[in-house]
N, C-alpha and C positions, 0 to 999 in steps of 0.2 A: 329453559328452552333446550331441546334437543342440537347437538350439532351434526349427528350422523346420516348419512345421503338417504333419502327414503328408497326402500329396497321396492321390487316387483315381486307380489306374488303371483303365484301362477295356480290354477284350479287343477285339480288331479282328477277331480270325482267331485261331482253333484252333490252325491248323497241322497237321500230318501223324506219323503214328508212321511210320517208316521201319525195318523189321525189320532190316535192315544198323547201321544206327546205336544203335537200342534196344537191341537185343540181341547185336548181336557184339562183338567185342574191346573197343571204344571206349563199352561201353554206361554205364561207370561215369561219362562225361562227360554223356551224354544224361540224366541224371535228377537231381535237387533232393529233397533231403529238405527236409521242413517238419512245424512242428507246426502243429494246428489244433482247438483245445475240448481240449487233452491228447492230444489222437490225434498219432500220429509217422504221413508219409506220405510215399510217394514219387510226387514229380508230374515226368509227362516233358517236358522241354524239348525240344517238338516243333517241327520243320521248318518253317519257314515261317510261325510262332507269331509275332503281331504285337498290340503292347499300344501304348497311346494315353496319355500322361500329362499334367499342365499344370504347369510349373512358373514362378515367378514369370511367369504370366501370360502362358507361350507354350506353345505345346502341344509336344511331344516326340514321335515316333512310335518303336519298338525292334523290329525285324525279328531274327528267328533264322532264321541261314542254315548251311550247309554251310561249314568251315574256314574258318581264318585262315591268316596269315601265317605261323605254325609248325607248324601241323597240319592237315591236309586233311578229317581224318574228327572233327573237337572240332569242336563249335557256335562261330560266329560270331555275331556281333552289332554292328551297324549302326543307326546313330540319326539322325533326320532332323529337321528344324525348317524348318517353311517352305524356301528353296531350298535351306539346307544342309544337310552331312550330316556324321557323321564318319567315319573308316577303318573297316576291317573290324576287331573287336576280337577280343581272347580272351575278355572278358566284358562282360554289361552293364554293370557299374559303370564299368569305362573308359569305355566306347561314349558313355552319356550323360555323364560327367564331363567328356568333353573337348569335346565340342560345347558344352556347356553355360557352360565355361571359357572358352571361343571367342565365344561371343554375349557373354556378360553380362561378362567380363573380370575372374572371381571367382577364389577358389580354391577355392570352396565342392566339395565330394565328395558322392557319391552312390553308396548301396547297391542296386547293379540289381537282386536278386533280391526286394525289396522294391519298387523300382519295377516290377517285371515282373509285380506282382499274385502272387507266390506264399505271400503271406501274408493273402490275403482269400479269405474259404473261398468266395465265390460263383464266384471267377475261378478255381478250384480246383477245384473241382465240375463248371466247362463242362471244364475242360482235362482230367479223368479220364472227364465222361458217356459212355456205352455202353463202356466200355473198361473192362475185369474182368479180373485176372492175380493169380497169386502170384509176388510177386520172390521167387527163392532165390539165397539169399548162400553159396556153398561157401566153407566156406576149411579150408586143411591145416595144421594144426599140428603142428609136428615137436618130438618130446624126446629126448633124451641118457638112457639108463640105463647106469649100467654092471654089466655080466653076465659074468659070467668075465673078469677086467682085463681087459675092452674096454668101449669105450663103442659102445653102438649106437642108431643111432636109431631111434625110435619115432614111426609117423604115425597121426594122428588125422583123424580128416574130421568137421567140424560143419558141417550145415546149418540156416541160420536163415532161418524164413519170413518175411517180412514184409508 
């Protein structure tokens, strides 16, 4: 269990929905599930999306950008502190953990999707305003029967709204 005060993030910037990225192949990267008052939501981790944090007493800025280092089309994230910065990351919790490492000479860790404001319904609200969609989740599930000693498979297609 953590003992440090939970901080406030603060939104800089929006950022961008990019239909290539929301929605084609690599969309399942683009977006964050979160609860919020018992509601389950999917909030998009958009382009260009820039949050402001303070942590012991220095501010932290988290940029969401286009790939990393293994993947070109997965969100990047980049963390700045006055003049420095750290690498391009796979995710935020790296991104601020290792500047953060780097300044203060801790091992203290940090959950970026929490630091990212995705769990404050206001920063949540800007990040979905004018933006209305229904995610549909397909998935195929395949079964085995067997039907005259053969096994054959059998597919199913569920769609779940969310």
């Amino acid at each position: 269990m953590t003992k440090r005060n939970k901080t406030k993030a603060i939104l800089l910037s929006c950022g961008s929905l990019i239909p290539d990225l929301h929605y084609g192949p690599f969309s399942r990267d683009w977006w964050y599930s979160t609860t919020i008052e018992n509601e389950t939501l999917l909030v998009p981790i958009r382009l260009g999306m820039t949050i402001a944090t303070t942590l012991n007493e220095q501010k932290f800025i988290l940029r969401v950008i286009q790939g990393h280092s293994k993947n070109l089309q997965q969100p990047g994230y980049c963390c700045q502190a006055g003049t420095l910065s750290s690498s391009i990351e796979e995710s935020c919790s790296t991104a601020l953990t290792s500047l953060y490492q780097n300044i203060f000479q801790t091992k203290t860790k940090f959950s970026g999707p929490q630091e990212l404001g995705f769990d404050d319904d206001s920063i949540v609200s800007k990040i979905l305003h004018h933006h209305s969609f229904i995610h549909i989740v397909k998935k195929e599930v395949y079964s085995y029967k067997q039907w005259r000693n053969q096994f054959v498979k059998l597919k199913y297609i569920i769609k779940q709204y969310l």
